[in-house]
Every structure is written in structure tokens, then in C-alpha cells.
C-alpha positions in Angstrom: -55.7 -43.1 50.6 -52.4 -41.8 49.7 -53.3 -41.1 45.9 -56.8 -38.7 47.7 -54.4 -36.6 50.0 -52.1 -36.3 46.4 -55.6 -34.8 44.7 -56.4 -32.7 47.4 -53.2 -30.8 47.6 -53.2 -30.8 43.9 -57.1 -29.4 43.8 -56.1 -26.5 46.9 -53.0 -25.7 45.1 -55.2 -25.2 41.8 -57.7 -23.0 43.4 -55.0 -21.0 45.6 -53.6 -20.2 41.7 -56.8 -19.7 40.7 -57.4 -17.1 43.2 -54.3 -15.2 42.7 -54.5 -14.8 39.2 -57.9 -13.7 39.5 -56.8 -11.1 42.3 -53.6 -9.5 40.0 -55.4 -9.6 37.2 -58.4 -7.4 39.1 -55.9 -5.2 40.4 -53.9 -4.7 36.9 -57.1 -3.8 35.6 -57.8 -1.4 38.3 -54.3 0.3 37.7 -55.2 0.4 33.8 -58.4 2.2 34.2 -57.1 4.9 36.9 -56.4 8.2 35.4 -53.0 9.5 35.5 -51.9 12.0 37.6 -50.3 15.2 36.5 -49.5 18.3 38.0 -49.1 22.0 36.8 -47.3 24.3 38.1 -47.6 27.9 36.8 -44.1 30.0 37.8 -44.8 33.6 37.5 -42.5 34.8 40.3 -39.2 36.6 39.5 -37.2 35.7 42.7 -34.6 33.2 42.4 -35.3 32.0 45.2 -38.4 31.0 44.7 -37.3 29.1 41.4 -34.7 27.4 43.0 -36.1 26.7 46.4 -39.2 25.3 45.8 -40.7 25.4 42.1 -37.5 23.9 40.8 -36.7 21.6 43.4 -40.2 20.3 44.0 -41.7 19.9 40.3 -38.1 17.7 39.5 -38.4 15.3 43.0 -42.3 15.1 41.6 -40.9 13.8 38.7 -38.2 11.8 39.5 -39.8 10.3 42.6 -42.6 9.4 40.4 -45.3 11.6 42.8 -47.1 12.4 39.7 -47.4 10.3 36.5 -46.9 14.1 34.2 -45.4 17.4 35.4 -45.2 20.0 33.5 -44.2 23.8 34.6 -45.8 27.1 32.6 -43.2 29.4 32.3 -45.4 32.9 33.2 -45.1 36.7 33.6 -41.4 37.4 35.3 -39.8 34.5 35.5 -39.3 34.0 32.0 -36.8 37.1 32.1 -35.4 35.2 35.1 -35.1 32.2 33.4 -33.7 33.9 30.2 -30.8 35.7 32.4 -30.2 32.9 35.0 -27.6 30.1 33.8 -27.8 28.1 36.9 -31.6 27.7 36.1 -31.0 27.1 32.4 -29.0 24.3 33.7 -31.4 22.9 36.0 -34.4 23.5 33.0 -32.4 20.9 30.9 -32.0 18.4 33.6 -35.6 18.7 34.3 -36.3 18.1 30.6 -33.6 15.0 30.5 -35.8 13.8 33.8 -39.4 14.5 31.2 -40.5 17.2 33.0 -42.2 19.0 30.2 -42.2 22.9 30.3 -44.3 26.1 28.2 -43.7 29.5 28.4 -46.6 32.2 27.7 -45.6 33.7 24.3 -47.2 37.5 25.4 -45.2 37.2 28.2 -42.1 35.9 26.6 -42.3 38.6 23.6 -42.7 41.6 25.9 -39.1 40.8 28.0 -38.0 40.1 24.8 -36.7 36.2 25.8 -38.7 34.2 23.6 -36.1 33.1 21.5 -33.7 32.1 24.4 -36.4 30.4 25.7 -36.9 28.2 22.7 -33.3 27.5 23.0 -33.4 26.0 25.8 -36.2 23.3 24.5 -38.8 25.2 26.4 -42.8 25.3 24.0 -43.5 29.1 23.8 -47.2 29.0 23.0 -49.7 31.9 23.6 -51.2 30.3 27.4 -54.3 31.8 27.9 -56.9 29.3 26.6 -54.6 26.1 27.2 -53.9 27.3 30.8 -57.9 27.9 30.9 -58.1 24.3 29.6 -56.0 23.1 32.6 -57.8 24.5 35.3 -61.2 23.2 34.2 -60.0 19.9 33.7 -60.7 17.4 36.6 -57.3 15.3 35.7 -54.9 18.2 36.3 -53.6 19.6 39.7 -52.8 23.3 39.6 -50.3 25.3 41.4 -49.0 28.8 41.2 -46.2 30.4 42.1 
């Protein structure tokens, strides 16, 4: 009698594992086959406040809080001859970067304030944005913002 109650537990706590490996593995699978998330944000605005209130301050809590899996900010119009003349948001630029925040800047836009360089510098891509911007918003993986 004593030996059947020993199999039984044995044969429940086999099929208990059984089940729970079969349950992580379904749900590491399901994790592996979700697409990541990622988030744009294209910062055209010259205000300061704007940078540092919200594009700065939300796009590096995104990252570091892990809200999106990629972030990446596009660097657009006036705010890269806001960024090129504002050291407290070249600072903040390279923390973001430290963090992986990944950041572009829109050559045309870059070359007519005459920043691209300084840009560069500051370990920012200064690409010409049009088509991979375009690319962006037609793709169903990215989340766009503009500011």
C-alpha cells in the first residue's frame, strides 16, 4: 500500500513538471516570436523646452524603463541648431546614447544651420531622412511621434 501512495506522488509530481515545462516553454516561445517594439520620435521643434521637458525626458525613461525594446530620436528642421548651441542638451544626448538610445539627424537640415559637423561630434548619424523617415512610417513595427 505504502509503496502505491510513493508512485502516485511520484507520477503527480512528474506530470505537474511536465506541465510546467510545457507551459514556460509555450510562453518563451511566444516572447521569441513577438516583434519588438520601437519607437520614433521625430524632434523638429526649436524650443528648449520642448526638448527638455518632454522629447528628452520621455524618449530616455522609454528607454531606460524598458517601455519600448528600440528608441531612437530623428534630429529634424530646428532643433538641430538647438541641439548644436545647447550644452545642457549635448549632455543629456550622450547620456541618452550611454543608455542606447540611438539618434539621426536630417543631413539637408543639418547642412543649411550649418551644424552638421557638431552634430557628428556628438555621436549623432547625419543621414539625408527623407526616404528612411518615409520607411518608418510605412512600417507596421515602428511607433511614430513628432514633435
Amino acid at each position: 500500500m505504502r509503496a502505491k501512495r510513493v508512485l502516485l506522488v511520484v507520477v503527480v509530481l512528474a506530470c505537474l513538471a511536465s506541465a510546467l515545462a510545457v507551459a514556460h516553454f509555450a510562453g518563451a516561445q511566444t516572447a521569441a516570436d513577438e516583434e519588438p517594439t520601437r519607437l520614433a520620435v521625430v524632434w523638429t521643434s526649436g524650443d528648449p523646452d520642448v526638448a527638455h521637458k518632454m522629447v528628452f525626458m520621455y524618449v530616455h525613461n522609454a528607454q531606460k524603463r524598458g517601455w519600448f525594446d528600440e528608441n531612437l530620436v530623428i534630429v529634424w528642421g530646428p532643433s538641430s541648431r538647438l541641439l548644436a548651441g545647447d550644452k545642457d542638451l549635448q549632455e543629456k544626448v550622450k547620456a541618452m546614447i550611454a543608455d542606447g538610445v540611438r539618434f539621426q539627424a536630417c543631413q539637408a537640415c543639418a547642412d543649411l544651420y550649418g551644424v552638421s559637423p557638431a552634430l557628428g561630434e556628438l555621436g549623432i548619424e547625419v543621414k539625408y531622412m527623407g526616404e528612411p523617415l518615409t520607411k518608418l512610417l510605412q512600417d507596421d513595427g515602428w511607433d511614430v511621434l513628432a514633435f
